[in-house]
VEXDREN-2710 file (C-alpha; in Angstrom, 1 decimal):
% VEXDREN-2710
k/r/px/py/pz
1/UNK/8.5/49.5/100.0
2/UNK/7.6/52.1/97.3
3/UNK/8.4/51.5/93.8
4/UNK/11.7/53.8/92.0
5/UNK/10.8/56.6/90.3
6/UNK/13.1/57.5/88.4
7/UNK/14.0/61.5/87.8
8/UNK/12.1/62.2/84.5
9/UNK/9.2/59.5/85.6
10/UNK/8.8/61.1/88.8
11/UNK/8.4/65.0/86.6
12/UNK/5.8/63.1/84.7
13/UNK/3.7/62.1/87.7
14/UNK/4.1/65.5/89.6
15/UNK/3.3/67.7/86.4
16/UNK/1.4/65.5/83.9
17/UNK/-1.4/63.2/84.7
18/UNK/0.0/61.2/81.7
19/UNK/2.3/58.0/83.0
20/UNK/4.8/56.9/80.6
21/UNK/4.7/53.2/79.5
22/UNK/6.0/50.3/78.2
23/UNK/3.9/48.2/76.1
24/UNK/3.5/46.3/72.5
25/UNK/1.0/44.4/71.3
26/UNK/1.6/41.2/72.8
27/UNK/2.3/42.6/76.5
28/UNK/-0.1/44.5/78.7
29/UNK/0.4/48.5/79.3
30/UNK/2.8/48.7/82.6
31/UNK/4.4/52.3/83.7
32/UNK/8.2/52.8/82.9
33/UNK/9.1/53.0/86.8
34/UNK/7.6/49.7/87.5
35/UNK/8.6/48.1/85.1
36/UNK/12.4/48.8/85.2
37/UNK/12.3/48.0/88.8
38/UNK/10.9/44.3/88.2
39/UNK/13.7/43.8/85.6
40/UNK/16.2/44.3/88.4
41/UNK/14.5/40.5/89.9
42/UNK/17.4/37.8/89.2
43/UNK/16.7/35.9/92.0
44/UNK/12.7/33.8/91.6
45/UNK/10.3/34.3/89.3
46/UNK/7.1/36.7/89.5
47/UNK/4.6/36.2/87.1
48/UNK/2.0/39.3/86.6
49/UNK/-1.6/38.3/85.2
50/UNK/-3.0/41.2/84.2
51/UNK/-7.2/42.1/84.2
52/UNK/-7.2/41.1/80.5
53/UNK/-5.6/37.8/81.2
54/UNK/-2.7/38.4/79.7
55/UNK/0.8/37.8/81.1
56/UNK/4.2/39.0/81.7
57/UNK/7.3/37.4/83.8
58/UNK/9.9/38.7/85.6
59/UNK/13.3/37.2/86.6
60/UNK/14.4/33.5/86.0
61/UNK/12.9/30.3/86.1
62/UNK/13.8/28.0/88.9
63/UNK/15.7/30.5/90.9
64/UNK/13.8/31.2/93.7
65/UNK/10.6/31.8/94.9
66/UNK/8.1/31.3/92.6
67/UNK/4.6/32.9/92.3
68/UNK/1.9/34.4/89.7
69/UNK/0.5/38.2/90.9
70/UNK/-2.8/38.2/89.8
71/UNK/-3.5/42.3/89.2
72/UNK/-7.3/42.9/89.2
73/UNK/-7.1/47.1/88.3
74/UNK/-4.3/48.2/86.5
75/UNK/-4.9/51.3/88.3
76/UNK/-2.4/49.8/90.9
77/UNK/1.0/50.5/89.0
78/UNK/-0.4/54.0/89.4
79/UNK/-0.8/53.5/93.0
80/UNK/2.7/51.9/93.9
81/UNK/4.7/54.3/91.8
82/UNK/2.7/57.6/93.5
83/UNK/2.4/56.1/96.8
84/UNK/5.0/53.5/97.4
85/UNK/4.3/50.8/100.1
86/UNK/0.9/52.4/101.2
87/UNK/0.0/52.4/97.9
88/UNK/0.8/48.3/98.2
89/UNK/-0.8/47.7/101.0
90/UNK/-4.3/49.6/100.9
91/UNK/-4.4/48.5/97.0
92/UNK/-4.5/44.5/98.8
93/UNK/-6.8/45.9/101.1
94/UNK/-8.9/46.7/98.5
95/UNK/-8.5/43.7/96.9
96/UNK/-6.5/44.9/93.9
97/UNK/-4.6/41.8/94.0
98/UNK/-4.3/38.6/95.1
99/UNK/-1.5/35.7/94.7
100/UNK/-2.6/33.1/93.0
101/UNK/0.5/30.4/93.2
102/UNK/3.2/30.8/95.5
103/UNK/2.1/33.1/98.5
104/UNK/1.9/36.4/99.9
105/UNK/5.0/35.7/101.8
106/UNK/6.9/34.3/98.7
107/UNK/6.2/37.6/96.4
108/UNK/7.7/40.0/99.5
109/UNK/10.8/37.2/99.7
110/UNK/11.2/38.0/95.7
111/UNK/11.3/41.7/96.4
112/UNK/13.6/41.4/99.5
113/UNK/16.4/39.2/97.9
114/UNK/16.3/41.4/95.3
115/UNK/16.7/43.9/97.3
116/UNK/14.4/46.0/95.5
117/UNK/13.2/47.8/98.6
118/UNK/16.6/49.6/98.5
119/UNK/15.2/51.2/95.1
120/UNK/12.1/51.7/96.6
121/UNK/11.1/55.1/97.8
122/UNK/7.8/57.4/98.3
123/UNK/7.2/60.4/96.9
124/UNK/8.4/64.0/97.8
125/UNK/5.2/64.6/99.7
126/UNK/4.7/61.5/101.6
127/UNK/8.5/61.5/102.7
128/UNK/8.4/65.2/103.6
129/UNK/5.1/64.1/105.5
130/UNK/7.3/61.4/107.8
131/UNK/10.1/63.9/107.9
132/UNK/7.5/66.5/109.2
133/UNK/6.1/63.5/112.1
134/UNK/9.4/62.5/112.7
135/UNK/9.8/66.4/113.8
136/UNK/7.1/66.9/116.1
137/UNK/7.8/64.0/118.0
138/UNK/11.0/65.4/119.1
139/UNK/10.9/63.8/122.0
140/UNK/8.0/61.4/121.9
141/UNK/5.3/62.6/124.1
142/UNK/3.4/60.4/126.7
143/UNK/0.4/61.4/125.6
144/UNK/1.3/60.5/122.3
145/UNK/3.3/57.5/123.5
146/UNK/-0.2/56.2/125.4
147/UNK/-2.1/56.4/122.2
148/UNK/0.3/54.8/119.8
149/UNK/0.8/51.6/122.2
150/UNK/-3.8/51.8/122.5
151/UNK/-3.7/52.2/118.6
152/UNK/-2.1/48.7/118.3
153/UNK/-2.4/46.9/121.1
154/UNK/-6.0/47.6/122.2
155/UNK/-7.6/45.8/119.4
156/UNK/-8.6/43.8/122.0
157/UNK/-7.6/40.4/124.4
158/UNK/-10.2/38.2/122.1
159/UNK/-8.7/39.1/118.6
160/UNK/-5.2/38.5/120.1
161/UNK/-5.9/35.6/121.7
162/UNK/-6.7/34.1/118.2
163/UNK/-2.9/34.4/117.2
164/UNK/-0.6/33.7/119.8
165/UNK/-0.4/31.1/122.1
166/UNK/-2.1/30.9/125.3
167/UNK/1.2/32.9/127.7
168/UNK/-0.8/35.9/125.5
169/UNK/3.4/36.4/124.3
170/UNK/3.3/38.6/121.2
171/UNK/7.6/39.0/120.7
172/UNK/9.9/36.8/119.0
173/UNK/10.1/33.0/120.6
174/UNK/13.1/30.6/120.9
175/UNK/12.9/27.7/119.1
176/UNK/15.0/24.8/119.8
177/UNK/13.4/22.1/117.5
178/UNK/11.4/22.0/114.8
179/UNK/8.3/20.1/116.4
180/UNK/7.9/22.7/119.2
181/UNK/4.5/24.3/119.8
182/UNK/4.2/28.3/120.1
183/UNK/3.9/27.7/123.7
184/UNK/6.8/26.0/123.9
185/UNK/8.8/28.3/122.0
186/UNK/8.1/31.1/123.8
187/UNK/8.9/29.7/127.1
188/UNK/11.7/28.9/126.0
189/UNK/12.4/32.3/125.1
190/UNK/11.9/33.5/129.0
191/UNK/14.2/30.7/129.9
192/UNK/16.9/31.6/127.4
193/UNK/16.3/35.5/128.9
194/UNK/16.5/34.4/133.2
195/UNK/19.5/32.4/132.2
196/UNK/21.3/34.9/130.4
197/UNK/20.7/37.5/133.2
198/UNK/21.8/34.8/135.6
199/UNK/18.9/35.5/137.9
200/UNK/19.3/33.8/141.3
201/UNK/16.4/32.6/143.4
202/UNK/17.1/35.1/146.1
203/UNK/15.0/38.1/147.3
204/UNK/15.2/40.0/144.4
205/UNK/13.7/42.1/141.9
206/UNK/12.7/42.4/138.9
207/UNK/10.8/44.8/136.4
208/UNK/9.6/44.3/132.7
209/UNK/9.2/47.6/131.0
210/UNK/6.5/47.0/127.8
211/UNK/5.3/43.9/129.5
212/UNK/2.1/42.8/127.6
213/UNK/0.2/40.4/128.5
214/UNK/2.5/39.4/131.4
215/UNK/4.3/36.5/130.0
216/UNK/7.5/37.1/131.6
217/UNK/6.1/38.2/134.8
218/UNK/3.9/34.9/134.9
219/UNK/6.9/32.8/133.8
220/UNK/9.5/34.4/136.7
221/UNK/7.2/33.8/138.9
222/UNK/6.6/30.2/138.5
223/UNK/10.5/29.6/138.3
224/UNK/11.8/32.0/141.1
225/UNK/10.0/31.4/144.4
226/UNK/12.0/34.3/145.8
227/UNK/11.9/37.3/142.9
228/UNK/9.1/40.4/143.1
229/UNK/8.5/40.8/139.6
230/UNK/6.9/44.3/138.1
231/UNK/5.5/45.0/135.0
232/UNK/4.6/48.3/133.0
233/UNK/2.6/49.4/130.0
234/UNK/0.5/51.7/128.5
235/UNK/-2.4/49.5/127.1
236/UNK/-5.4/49.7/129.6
237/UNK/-6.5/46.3/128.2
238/UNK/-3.5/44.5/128.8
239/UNK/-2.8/45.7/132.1
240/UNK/-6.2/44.7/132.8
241/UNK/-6.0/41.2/131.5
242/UNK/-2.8/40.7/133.9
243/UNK/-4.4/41.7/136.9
244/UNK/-7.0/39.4/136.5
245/UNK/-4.2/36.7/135.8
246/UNK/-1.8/37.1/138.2
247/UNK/-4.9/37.3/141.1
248/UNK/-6.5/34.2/140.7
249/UNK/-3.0/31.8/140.5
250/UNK/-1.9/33.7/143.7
251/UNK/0.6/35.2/142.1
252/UNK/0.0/38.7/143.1
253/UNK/1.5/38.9/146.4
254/UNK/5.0/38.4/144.1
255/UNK/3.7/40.5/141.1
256/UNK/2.1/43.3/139.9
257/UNK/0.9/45.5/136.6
258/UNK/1.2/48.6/136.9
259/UNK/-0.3/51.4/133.8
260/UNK/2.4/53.4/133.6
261/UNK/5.0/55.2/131.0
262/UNK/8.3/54.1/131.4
263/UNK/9.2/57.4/132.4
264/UNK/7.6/57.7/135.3
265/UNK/9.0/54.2/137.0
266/UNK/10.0/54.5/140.0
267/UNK/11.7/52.2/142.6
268/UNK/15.4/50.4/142.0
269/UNK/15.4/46.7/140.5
270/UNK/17.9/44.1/140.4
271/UNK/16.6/43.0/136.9
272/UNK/15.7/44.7/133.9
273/UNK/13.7/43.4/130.7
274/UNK/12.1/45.0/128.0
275/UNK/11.0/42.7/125.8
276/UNK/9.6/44.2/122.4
277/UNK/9.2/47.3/123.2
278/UNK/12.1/49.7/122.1
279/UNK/10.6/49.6/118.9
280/UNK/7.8/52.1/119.9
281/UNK/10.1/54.7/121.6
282/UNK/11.2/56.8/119.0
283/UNK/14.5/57.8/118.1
284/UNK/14.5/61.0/119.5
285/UNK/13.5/59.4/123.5
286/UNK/16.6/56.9/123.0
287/UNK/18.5/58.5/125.7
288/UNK/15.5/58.8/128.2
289/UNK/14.8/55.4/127.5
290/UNK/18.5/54.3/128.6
291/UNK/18.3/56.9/131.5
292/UNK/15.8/55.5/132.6
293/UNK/17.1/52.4/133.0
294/UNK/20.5/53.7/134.6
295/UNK/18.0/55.4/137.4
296/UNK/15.9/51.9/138.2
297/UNK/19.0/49.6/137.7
298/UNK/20.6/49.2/141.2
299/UNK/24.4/49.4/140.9
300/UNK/26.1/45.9/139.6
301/UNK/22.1/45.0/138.1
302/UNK/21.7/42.7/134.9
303/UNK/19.4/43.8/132.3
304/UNK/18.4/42.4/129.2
305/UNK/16.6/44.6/125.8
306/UNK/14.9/42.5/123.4
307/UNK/14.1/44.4/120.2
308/UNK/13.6/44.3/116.8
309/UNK/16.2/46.1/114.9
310/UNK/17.0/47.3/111.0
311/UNK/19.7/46.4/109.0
312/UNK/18.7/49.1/106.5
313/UNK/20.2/53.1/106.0
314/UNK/19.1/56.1/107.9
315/UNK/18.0/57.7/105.4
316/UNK/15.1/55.0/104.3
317/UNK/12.8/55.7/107.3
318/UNK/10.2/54.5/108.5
319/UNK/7.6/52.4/106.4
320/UNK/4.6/54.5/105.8
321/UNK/2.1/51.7/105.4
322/UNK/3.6/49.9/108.6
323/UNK/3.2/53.8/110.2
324/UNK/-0.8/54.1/109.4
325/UNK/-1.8/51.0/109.9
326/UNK/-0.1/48.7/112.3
327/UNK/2.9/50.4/114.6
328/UNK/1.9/54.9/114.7
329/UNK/5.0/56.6/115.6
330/UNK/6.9/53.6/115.5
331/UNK/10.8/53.3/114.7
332/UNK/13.2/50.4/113.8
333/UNK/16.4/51.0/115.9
334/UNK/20.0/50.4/114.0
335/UNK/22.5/47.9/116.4
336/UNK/24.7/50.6/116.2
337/UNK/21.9/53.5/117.6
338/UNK/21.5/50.9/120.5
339/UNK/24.9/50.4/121.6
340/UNK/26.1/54.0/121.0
341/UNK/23.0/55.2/123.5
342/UNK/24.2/52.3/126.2
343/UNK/27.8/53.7/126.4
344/UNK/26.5/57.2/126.7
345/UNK/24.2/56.0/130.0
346/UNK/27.0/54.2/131.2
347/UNK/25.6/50.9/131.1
348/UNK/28.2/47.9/130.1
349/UNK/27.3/45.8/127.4
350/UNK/28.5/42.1/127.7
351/UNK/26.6/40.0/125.1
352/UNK/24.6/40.2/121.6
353/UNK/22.6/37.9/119.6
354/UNK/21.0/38.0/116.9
355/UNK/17.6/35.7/116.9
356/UNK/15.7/36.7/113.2
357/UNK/15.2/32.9/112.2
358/UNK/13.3/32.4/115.4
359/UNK/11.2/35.6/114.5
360/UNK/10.5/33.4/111.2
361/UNK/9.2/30.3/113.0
362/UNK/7.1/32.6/115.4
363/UNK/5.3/34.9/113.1
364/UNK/4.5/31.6/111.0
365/UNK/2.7/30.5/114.4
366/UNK/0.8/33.5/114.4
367/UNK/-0.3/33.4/110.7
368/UNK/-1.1/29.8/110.9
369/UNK/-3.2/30.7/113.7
370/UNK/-4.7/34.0/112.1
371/UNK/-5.5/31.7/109.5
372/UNK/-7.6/29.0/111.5
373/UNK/-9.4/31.4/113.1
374/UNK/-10.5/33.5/110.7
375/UNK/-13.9/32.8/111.2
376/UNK/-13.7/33.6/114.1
377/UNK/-12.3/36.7/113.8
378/UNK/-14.6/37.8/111.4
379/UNK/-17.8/37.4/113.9
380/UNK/-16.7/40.0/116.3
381/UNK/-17.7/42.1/114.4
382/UNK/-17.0/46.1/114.3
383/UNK/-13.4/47.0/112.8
384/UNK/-12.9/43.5/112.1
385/UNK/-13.6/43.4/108.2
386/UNK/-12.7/42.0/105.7
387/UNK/-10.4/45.0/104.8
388/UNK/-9.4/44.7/108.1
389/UNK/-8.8/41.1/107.7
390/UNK/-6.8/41.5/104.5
391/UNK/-4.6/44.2/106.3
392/UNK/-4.0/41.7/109.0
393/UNK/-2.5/39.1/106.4
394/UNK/-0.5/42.2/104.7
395/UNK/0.9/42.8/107.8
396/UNK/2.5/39.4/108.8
397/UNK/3.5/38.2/105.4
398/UNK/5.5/41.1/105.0
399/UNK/6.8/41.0/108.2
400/UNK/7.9/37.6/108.2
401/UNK/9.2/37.6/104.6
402/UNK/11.2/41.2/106.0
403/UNK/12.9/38.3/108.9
404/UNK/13.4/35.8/106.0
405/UNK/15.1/37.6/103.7
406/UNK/14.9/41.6/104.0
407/UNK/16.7/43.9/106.5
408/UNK/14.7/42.6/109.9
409/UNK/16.6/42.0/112.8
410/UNK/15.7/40.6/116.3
411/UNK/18.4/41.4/119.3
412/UNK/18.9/40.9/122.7
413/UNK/21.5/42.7/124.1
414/UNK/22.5/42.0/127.5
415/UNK/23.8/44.6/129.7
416/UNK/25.2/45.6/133.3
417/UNK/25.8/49.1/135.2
418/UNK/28.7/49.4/137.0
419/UNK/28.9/48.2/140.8
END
């Protein structure tokens, strides 16, 4: 999400430290770029309160979603147009800005619908710098695979277990009505999975590639007396934290953890899930990833791939706030990339859907639950900031607003290999 610079804008940045602007007397100084991308808003209204308290409006009045940007260092415009969507984020993280009506979510709705983040672009250098990662990670490596998934997911059990509901499920849930608690939803979420894999209470097997905190596993388990159920990741505190689960309910005799790339699974299943997970293997290790799963699946085997996907062109990439601060080395797979990479491993696809309004409903869950225990959150202390905090919010507004109205998809695609 970086702002448009425009050809002769963009040779005033790189060559003059001088921004060209749009002001009179009445409105406040904004740069040319900026402000010729907010004119393109038609859909809700965005009111800018600058640090001198004046104002200035963008779009149409009771059109949309509605909300005042509070700017406290002008500095910012300078920020979004050299930067982009890092310059966005760590500018909030600064406390640059703030909303004051409406909400965080409502101002990235405004610049989805208007599809602004089409115009929106980083620099020369920053996009040359993702072309340059995107590069050397040709393939991903596992080393570099294992540090990505600690970078995220390590933050630790006790901040996580703040946000999402107590299965520890941190993927899109199902939700069937309105009054349904996170729990609920994502239960209903494994159930929608087992029952479109037809899984049938026989001696059986089953493996959960990216498996968290065990939330599959645990829920398998409990509905299949019959089915050995194994789960792999790369976080060391996650596959700590479902060891310790699965012991004490006695579940461990049917299921185990193992710390493990998905690379080096071995073993055939009868099952396959990856729930939320695809999303961290890189474009360039699509093939191993669906190699991998031709190897494990036994011949005539059902599997399921949950995953976040991107309705946007190639040629957008990756976002490079989203890339330094939440998801390193992390890419949003095309429907398209996914089924072309199936066919190639052979595997028979036999059902898609599309869930993104139930990624809506769940990543309100998790904010509302950020929210109450912020407190919390705050007391443990370390890395957990204020800035930190701030990121945090950053992080699922945008996310959520991306579901609501931007390019954000959420898939499962159901799949066979040949008998």
């Amino acid at each position: 999400m970086g702002f448009l610079i425009e050809k002769q804008a963009q040779q005033d940045i790189t060559h003059s430290p001088q921004l060209r602007v749009v002001s009179s007397k009445a409105l406040p100084v904004v740069p040319i770029a900026a402000h010729r991308l907010l004119q393109q808003i038609h859909y809700g209204t965005l009111r800018i309160v600058f640090p001198n308290g004046k104002t200035q409006t963008y779009g149409r009045q009771n059109s949309g979603y509605d909300c005042t940007w509070r700017i406290h260092n002008e500095n910012l415009f300078i920020r979004l147009i050299q930067q982009g969507s890092l310059g966005l984020g760590e500018s909030y993280m600064d406390g640059e800005w703030e909303i004051l009506h409406g909400s965080l979510g409502d101002f990235f709705c405004i610049l989805f619908q208007n599809k602004l983040w089409e115009h929106i672009r980083e620099d020369i250098q920053t996009r040359l710098r993702i072309l340059l990662q995107h590069l050397l990670r040709s393939p991903t490596r596992l080393t570099s695979s294992s540090k990505n998934v600690r970078d995220h997911y390590d933050l630790g059990n006790t901040f996580f277990s703040y946000m999402l509901d107590r299965s520890m499920t941190y993927s899109c849930g199902y939700q069937r009505s309105p009054d349904e608690t996170l729990f609920e939803i994502q239960q209903n979420k494994y159930s929608l999975i087992a029952d479109k894999l037809a899984i049938r209470d026989s001696d059986a097997s089953l493996v959960d590639v990216g498996c968290g905190w065990g939330g599959m596993l645990h829920y398998i388990t409990q509905r299949f007396a019959n089915i050995h159920a194994t789960g792999i990741t790369l976080s060391q505190k996650q596959y700590h934290y479902v060891k310790n689960v699965l012991g004490p309910k006695g579940m461990s005799n049917r299921a185990k953890a193992l710390l493990l790339d998905y690379r080096e699974l071995d073993g055939t299943f009868d099952y396959f899930v990856s729930i939320g997970m695809f999303e961290h293997v890189g474009r360039q290790s699509y093939s191993q990833f669906m190699g991998m799963i031709r190897r494990v699946l036994r011949p005539g085997g059902r599997g399921l791939l949950h995953t976040i996907s991107t309705a946007s062109a190639p040629e957008e990439g990756s976002d490079p706030w989203l890339m330094k601060y939440i998801f390193p080395g992390g890419y949003l797979p095309r429907l398209e990339e996914i089924t072309y990479e199936m066919r190639r491993a052979g595997l028979i696809i036999t059902h898609i859907e599309n869930l993104r309004e139930h990624y809506v409903h769940t990543i309100a869950h998790w904010r509302a639950n950020f929210n109450k225990h912020r407190e919390q959150v705050l007391k443990l202390g370390g890395q957990y900031s204020e800035r930190f905090m701030r990121m945090w919010e950053f992080y699922l507004y945008s996310v959520e607003a991306s579901f609501r109205t931007g390019p954000c998809q959420l898939y499962q695609v159901l799949f066979q290999k040949e008998a």
